[in-house]
C-alpha positions as CSV (number, residue, x, y, z in Angstrom):
1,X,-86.5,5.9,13.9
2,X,-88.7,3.2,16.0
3,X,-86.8,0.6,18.0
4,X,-88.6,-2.1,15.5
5,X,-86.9,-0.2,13.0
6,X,-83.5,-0.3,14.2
7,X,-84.2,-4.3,15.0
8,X,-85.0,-4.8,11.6
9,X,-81.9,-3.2,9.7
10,X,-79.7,-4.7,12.5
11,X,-81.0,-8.2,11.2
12,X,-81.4,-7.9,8.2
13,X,-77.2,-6.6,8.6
14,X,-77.1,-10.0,10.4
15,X,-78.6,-11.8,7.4
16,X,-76.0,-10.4,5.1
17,X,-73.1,-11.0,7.7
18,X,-74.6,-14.9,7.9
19,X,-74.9,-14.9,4.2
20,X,-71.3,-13.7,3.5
21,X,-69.8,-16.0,5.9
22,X,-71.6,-19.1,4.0
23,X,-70.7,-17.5,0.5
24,X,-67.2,-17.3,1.6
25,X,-67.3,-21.1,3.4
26,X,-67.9,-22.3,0.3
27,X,-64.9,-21.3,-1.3
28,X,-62.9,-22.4,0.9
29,X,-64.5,-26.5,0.7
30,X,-63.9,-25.7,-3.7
31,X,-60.7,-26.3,-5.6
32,X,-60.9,-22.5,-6.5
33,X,-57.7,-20.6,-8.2
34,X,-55.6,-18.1,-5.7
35,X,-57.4,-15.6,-7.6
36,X,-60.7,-16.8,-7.3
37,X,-60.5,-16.7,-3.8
38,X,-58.8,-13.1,-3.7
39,X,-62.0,-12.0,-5.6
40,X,-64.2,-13.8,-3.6
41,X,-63.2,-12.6,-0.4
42,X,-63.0,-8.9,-1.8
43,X,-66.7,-8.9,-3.2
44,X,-67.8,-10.0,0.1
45,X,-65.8,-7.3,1.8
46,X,-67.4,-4.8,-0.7
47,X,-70.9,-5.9,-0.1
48,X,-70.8,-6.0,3.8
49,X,-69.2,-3.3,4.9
50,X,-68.9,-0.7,1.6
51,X,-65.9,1.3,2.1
52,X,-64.3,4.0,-0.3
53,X,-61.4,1.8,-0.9
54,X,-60.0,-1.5,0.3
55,X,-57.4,-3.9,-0.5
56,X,-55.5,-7.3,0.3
57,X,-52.1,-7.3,1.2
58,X,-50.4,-10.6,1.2
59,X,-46.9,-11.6,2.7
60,X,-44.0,-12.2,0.8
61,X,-42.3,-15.3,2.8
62,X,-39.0,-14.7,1.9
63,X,-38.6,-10.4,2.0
64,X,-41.1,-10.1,4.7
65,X,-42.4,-7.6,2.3
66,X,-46.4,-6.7,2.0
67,X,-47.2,-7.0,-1.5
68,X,-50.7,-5.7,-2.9
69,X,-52.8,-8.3,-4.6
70,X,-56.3,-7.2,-4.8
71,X,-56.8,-3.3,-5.0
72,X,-60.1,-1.6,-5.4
73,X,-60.2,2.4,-5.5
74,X,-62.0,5.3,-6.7
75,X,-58.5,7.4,-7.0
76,X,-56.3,6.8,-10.6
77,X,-53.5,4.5,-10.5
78,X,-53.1,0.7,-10.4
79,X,-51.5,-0.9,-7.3
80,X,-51.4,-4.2,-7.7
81,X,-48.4,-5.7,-7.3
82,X,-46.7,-2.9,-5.4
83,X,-44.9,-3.9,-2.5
84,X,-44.6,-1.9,1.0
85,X,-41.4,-2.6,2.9
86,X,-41.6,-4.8,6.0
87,X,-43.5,-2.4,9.3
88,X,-44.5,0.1,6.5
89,X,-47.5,2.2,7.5
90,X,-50.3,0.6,9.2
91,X,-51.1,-2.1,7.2
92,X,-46.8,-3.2,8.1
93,X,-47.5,-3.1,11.7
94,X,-50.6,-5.1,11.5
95,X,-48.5,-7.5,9.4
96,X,-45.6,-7.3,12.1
97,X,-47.9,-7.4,15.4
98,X,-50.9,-9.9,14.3
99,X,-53.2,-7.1,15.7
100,X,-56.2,-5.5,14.5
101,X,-56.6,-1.9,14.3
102,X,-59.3,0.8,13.8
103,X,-57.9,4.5,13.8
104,X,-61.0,6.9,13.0
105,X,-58.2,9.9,12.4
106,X,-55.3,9.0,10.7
107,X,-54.1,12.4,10.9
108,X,-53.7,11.3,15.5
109,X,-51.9,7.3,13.6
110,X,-48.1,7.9,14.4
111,X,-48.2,5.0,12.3
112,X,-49.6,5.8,9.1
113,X,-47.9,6.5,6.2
114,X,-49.5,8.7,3.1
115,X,-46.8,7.3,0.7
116,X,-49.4,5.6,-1.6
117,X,-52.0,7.8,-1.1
118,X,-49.3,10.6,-2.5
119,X,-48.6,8.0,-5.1
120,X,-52.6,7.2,-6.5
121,X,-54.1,10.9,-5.3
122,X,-56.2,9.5,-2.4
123,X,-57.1,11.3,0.6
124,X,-57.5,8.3,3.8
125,X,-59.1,9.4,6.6
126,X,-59.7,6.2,8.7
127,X,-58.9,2.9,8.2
128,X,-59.6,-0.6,9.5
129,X,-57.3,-3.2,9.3
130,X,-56.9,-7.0,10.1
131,X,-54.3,-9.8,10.3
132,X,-55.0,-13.0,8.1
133,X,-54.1,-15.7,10.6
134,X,-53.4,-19.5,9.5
135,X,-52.1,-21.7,11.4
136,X,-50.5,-19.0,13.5
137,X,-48.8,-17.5,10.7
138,X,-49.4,-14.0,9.3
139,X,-50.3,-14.7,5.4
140,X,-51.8,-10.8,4.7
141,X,-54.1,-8.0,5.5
142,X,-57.2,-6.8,4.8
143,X,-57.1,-3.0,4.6
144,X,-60.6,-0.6,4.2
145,X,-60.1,2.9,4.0
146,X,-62.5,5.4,4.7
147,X,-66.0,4.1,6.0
148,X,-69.0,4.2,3.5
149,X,-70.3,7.6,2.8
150,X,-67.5,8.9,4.8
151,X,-69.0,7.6,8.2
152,X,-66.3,6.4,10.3
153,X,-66.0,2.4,11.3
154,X,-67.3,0.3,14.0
155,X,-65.9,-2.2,16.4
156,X,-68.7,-4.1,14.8
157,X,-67.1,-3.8,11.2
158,X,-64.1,-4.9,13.4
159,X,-65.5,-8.3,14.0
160,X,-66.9,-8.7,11.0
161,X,-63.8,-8.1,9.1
162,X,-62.1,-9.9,11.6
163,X,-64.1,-13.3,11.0
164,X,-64.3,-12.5,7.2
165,X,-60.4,-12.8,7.2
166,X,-60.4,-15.6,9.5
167,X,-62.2,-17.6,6.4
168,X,-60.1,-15.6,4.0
169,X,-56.9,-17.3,5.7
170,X,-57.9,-20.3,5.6
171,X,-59.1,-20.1,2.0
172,X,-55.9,-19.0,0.7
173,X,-53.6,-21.3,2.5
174,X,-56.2,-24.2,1.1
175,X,-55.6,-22.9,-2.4
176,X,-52.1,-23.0,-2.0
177,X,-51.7,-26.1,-0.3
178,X,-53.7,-27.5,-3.9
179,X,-51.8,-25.6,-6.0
180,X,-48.4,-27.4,-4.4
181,X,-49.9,-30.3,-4.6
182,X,-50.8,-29.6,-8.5
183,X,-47.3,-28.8,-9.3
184,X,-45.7,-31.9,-7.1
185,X,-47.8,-33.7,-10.2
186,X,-46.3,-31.9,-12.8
187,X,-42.9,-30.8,-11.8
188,X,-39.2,-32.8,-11.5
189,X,-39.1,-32.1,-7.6
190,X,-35.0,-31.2,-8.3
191,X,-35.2,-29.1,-11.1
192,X,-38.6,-27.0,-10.6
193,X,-38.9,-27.9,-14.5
194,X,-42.0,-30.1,-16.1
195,X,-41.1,-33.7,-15.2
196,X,-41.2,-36.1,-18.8
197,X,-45.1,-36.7,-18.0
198,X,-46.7,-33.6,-17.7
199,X,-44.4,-32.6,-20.8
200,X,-45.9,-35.4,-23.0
201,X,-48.9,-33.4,-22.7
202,X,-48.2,-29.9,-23.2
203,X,-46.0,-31.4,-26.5
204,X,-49.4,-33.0,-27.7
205,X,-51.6,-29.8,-27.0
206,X,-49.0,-27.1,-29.0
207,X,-48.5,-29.9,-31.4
208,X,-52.6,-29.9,-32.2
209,X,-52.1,-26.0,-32.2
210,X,-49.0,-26.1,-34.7
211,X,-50.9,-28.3,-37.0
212,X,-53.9,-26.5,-36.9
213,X,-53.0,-23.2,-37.5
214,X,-49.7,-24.0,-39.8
215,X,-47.6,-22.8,-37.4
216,X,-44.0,-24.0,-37.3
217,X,-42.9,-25.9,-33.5
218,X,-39.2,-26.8,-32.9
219,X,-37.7,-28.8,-29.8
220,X,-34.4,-28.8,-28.6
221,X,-32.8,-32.2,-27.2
222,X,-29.5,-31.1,-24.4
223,X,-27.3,-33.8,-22.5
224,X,-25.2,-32.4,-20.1
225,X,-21.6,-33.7,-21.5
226,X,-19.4,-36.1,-18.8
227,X,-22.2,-35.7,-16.0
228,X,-21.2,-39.0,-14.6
229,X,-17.7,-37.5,-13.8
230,X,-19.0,-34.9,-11.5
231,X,-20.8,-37.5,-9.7
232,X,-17.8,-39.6,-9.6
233,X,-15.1,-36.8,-8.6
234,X,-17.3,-35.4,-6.2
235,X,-20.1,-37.2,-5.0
236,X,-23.9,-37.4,-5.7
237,X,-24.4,-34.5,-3.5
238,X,-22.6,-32.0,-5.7
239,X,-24.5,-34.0,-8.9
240,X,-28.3,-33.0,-7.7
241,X,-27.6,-29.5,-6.9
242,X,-26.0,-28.9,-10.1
243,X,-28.6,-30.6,-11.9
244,X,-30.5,-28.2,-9.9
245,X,-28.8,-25.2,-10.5
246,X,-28.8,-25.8,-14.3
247,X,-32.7,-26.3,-13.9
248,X,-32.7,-23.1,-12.4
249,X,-30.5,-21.3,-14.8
250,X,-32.9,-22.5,-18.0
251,X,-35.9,-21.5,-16.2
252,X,-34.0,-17.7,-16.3
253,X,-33.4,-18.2,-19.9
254,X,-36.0,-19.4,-21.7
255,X,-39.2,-17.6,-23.2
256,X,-41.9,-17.3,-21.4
257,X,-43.8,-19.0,-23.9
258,X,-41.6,-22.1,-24.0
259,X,-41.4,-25.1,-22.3
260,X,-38.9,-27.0,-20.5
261,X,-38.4,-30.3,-18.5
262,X,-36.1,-32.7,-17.1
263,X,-36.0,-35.5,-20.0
264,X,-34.5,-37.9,-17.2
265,X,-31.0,-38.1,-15.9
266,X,-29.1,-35.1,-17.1
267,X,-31.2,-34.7,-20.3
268,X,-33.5,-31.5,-20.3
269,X,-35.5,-30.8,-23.5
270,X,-37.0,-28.0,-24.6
271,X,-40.4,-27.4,-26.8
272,X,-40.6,-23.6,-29.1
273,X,-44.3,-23.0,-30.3
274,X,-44.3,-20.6,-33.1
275,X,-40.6,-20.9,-33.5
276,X,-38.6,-21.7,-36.5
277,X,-35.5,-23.9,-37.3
278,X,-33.2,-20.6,-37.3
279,X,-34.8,-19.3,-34.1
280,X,-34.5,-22.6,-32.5
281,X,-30.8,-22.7,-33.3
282,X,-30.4,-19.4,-31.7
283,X,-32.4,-19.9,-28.8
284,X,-30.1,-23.7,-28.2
285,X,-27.0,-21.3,-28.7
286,X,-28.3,-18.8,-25.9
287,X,-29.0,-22.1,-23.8
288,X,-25.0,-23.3,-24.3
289,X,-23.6,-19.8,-24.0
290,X,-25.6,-19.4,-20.4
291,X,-24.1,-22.8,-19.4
292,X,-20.0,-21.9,-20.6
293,X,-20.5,-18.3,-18.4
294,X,-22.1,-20.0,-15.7
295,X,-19.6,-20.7,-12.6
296,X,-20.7,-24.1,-10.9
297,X,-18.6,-25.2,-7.7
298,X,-18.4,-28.4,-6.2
299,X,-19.5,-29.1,-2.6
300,X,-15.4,-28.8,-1.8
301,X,-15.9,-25.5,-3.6
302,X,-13.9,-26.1,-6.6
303,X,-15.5,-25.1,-9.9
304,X,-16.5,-27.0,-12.6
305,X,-16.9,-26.2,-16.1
306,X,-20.5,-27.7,-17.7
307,X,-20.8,-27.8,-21.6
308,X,-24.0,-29.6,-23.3
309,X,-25.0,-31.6,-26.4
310,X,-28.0,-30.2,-27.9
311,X,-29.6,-31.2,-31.1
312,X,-32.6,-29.0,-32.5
313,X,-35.5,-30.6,-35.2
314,X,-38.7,-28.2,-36.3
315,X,-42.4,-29.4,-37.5
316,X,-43.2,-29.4,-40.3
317,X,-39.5,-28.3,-41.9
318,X,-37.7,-31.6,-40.3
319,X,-40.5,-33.8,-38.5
320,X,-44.5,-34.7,-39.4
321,X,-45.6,-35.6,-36.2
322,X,-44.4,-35.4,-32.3
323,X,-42.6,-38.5,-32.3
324,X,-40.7,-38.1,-35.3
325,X,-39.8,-34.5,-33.5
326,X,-38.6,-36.0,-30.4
327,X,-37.0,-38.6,-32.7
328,X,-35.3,-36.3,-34.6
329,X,-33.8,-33.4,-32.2
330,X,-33.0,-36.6,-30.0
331,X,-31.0,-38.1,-32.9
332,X,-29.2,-34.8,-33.6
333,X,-28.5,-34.6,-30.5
334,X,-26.5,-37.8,-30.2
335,X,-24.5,-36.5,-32.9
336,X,-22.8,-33.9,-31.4
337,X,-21.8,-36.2,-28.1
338,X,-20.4,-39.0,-30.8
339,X,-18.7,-36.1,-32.7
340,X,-17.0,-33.5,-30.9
341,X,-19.9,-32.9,-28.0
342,X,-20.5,-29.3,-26.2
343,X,-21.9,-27.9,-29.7
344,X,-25.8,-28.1,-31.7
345,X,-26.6,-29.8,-34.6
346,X,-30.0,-29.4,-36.0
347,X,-31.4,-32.5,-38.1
């Protein structure tokens, strides 16, 4: 091969390096979903540098664990969302260290580890891996394994990976700063539930769905009974974190299709799509069983005994329209507190 030769694949390698740099700058100045940028980042791994198999391993903040988000290899097996304990293999000590590393023979790498490729049937050879650095915090790795066509990797695929992940980090911790902002919008910040706003919409959208495909939708009202004596006997401090803690325990309980919010105050309601009156009765009875079994302690460490009010209504058995639904299970709700309270009553 000529030298002009060799010139002209090294810039036209350039080009592409240039060109994948720019793609990825893009993302980062776009509102683009965590997964958008995962995907981005990956395709321009895959078109740059070509290896047999590479992944992206991001950080669990509080396990220090390395968890596998993006996975793309020939061998059987899906690995996303596997989790390698904290130092694990090489990928670990990249994680622990901030250090790149390119080992041509992992067979001479004291510190790999074949526990995955056991697990999928892959055979790694070399790999090259790099930190992804933000604001001098370890977020992730990049990992490639096994260089394209076998060939082994270069300190140039080192730099290139290196400023790839550079952007990467930067990306990611961009789409997660806008994705914290996003939920500050739509969240009660001591709950973690939908604040009253955000929950006005999602009651209008699966109230357009109900209606249009004649399915039944069924909200659940709940007052915590004698809040204001916890407050009283032991100070607001203990009243926000069990409002919190409560918050907490209905996010555990509820479906994953259902929503919840902080109504205001002690007042949390609740919103069932697809759910009739009886399963809405059973689902408020799961919500004031949790709360009877739960132990709450004051700050002084004595425990405290939470009960609710809940009233249940359900479109189109009870209620014609959202208002009249919030109406209504509001309503019933009242009735238990002016009758005997911790109890349901559906209208």
């Amino acid at each position: 091969m000529s030298k002009e030769q060799v010139k002209l694949i090294e810039t036209g390698r350039l080009s592409d390096e240039l060109e994948t740099l720019i793609d990825i700058g893009k993302a980062l100045t776009s509102h683009l979903a965590l997964e958008d940028v995962y995907r981005v980042v990956m395709e321009k791994v895959r078109d740059l540098l070509r290896p047999q198999a590479w992944s992206l391993l991001i950080v669990d903040e509080q396990s220090k664990e390395l968890c596998f988000e993006i996975v793309v290899s020939p061998a059987g097996g899906d690995l996303t969302g596997t989790r390698l304990p904290p130092g694990e293999g090489v990928a670990g000590w990249v994680a622990d260290s901030g250090a790149p590393i390119l080992v041509q023979d992992v067979s001479k790498e004291p510190r790999f580890s074949d526990r995955i490729d056991q697990k999928v049937g892959f055979t790694t050879k070399s790999i090259l891996c790099v930190p992804l650095v933000c604001n001098d915090r370890i977020i992730g790795v990049i990992q490639l394994l096994n260089g394209c066509k076998q060939s082994q990797f270069t300190e140039q695929d080192q730099r290139i990976l290196a400023t790839i992940a550079d952007f990467a980090a930067i990306a990611i911790e961009n789409s997660r700063l806008h994705q914290q902002v996003r939920d500050l919008t739509i969240t009660d910040d001591l709950t973690g539930l939908y604040n009253s706003h955000h929950f006005q919409t999602l009651c209008e959208y699966e109230m357009e769905r109900a209606s249009r495909y004649g399915n039944e939708l069924s909200m659940v009202f709940l007052d915590l009974d004698h809040f204001k004596k916890v407050n009283d006997s032991y100070g607001h401090q203990t009243g926000s974190r069990l409002l919190k803690e409560v918050g907490q325990l209905f996010q555990r309980t509820i479906r994953v299709v259902d929503h919840a919010a902080r109504y205001g105050g002690d007042e949390f309601i609740f919103l069932l799509p697809s759910t009739d009156r009886q399963g809405a009765l059973a689902m408020a009875h799961n919500l004031l069983v949790q709360l009877r079994a739960t132990e709450f302690r004051s700050d002084c460490g004595r425990s405290m005994r939470v009960t609710a009010s809940l009233g249940v209504a359900t479109y189109p058995t009870n209620a014609y329209c959202l208002q009249e639904l919030i109406k209504l299970s509001d309503g019933a709700m009242y009735e238990v507190k002016r009758a005997s309270r911790d109890g349901i009553k559906s209208a």
